[in-house]
BAZA-84925 format. One record per residue (C-alpha): residue in one letter; x, y, z. Coordinates in nm, 2 decimals. Layout:
N
<r res="a" u="X" v="Y" w="Z"/>
...
% end
This chain:
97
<r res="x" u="10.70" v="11.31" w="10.70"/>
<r res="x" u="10.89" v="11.39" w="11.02"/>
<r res="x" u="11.11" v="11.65" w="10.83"/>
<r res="x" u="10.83" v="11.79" w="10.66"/>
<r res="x" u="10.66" v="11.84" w="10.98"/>
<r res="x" u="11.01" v="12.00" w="11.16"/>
<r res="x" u="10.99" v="12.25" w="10.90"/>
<r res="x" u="10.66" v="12.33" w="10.78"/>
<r res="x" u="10.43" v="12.19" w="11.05"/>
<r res="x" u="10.30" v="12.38" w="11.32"/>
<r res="x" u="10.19" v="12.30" w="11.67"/>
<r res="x" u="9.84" v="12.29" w="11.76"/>
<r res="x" u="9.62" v="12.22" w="12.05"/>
<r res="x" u="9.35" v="11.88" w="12.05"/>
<r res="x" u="9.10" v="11.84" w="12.29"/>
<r res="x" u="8.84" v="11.51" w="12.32"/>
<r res="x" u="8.52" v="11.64" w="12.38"/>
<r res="x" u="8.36" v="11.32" w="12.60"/>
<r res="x" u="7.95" v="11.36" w="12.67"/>
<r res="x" u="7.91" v="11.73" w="12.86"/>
<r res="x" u="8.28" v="11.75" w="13.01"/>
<r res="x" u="8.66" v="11.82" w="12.77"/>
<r res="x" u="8.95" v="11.65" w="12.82"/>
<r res="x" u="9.26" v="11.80" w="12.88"/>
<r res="x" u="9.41" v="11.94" w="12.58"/>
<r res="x" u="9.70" v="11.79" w="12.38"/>
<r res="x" u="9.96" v="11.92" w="12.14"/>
<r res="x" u="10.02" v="11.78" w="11.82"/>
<r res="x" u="10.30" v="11.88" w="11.53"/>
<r res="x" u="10.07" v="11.84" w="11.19"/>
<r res="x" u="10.06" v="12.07" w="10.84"/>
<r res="x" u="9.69" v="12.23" w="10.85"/>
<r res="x" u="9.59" v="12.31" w="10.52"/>
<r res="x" u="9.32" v="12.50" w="10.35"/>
<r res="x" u="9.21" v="12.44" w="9.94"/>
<r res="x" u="8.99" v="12.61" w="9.77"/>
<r res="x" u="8.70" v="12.50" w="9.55"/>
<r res="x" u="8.45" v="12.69" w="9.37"/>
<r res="x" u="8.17" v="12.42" w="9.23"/>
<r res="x" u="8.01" v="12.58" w="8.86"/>
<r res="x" u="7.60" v="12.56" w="8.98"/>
<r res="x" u="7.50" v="12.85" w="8.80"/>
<r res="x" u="7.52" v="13.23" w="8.85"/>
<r res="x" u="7.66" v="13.28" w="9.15"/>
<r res="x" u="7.87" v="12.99" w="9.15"/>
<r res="x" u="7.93" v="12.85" w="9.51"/>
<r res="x" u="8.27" v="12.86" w="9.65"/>
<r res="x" u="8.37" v="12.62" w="9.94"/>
<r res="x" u="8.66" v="12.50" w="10.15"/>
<r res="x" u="8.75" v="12.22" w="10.40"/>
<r res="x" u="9.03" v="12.23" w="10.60"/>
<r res="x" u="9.26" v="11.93" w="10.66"/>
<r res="x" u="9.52" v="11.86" w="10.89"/>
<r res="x" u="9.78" v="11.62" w="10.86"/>
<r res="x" u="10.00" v="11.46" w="11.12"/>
<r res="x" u="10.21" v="11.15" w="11.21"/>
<r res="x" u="9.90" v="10.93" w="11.37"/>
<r res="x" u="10.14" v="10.76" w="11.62"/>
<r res="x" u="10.17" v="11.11" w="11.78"/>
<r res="x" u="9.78" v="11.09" w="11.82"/>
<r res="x" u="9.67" v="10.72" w="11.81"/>
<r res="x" u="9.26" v="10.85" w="11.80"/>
<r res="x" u="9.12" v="11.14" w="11.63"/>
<r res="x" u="8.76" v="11.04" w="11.73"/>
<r res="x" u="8.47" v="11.26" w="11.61"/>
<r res="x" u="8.45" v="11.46" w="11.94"/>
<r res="x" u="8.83" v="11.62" w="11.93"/>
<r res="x" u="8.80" v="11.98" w="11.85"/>
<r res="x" u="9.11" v="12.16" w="11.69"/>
<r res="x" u="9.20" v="12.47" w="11.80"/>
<r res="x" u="9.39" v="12.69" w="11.54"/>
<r res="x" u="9.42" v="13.08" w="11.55"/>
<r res="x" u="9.15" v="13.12" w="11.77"/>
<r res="x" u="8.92" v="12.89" w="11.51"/>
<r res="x" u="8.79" v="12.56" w="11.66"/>
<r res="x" u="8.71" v="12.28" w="11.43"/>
<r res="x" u="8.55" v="11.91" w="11.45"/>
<r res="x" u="8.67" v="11.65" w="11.28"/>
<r res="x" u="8.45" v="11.53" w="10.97"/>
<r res="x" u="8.64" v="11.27" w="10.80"/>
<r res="x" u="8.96" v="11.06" w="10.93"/>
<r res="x" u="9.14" v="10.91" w="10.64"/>
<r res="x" u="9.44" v="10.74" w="10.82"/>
<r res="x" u="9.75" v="10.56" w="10.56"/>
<r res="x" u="9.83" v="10.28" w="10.73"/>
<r res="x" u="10.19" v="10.21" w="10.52"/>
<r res="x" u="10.33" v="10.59" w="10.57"/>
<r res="x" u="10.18" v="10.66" w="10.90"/>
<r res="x" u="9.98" v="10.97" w="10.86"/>
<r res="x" u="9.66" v="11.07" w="10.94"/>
<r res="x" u="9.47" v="11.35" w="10.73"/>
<r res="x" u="9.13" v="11.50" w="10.87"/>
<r res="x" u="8.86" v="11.70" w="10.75"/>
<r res="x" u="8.77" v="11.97" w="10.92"/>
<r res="x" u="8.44" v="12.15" w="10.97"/>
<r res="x" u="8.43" v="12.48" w="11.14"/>
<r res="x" u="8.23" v="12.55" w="11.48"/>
% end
């Protein structure tokens, strides 16, 4: 995944958000991603995305449900951590703020 990340990933800024204050903010190297999916529930049909965001997790150990990820002037909350424990990565779904 390392390689992957060197050439494809792109470096974002974290930030725990702990009761009413932030903690200082944290770069990570990860490959955000954004899928598409339109669900068939009639006429209109409903079209939604997620983003995820994928990164080594030994770069950062805890993605807890107050970090906020900053991309493009977009700030997301994490909605679901699914970590792989064999390959190392973590993938998180985003919601936006």
């Amino acid at each position: 995944m390392r390689p992957i990340l060197t050439h494809m990933g792109e470096v974002v800024p974290l930030a725990e958000v702990v009761g009413t204050g932030t903690g200082a903010p944290v770069s990570v190297n990860g490959l955000f991603m954004r899928p598409y999916q339109a669900a068939d529930l009639g006429v209109p049909s409903v079209i939604g995305s997620n983003p995820y965001f994928a990164y080594m997790a030994a770069d950062y150990p805890v993605f807890g449900t107050g970090t906020r990820l900053t991309r493009s002037g977009t700030i997301y909350r994490r909605k679901v951590l699914q970590p792989d424990e064999v390959s190392g990565i973590n993938v998180v779904e985003l919601v936006k703020l």
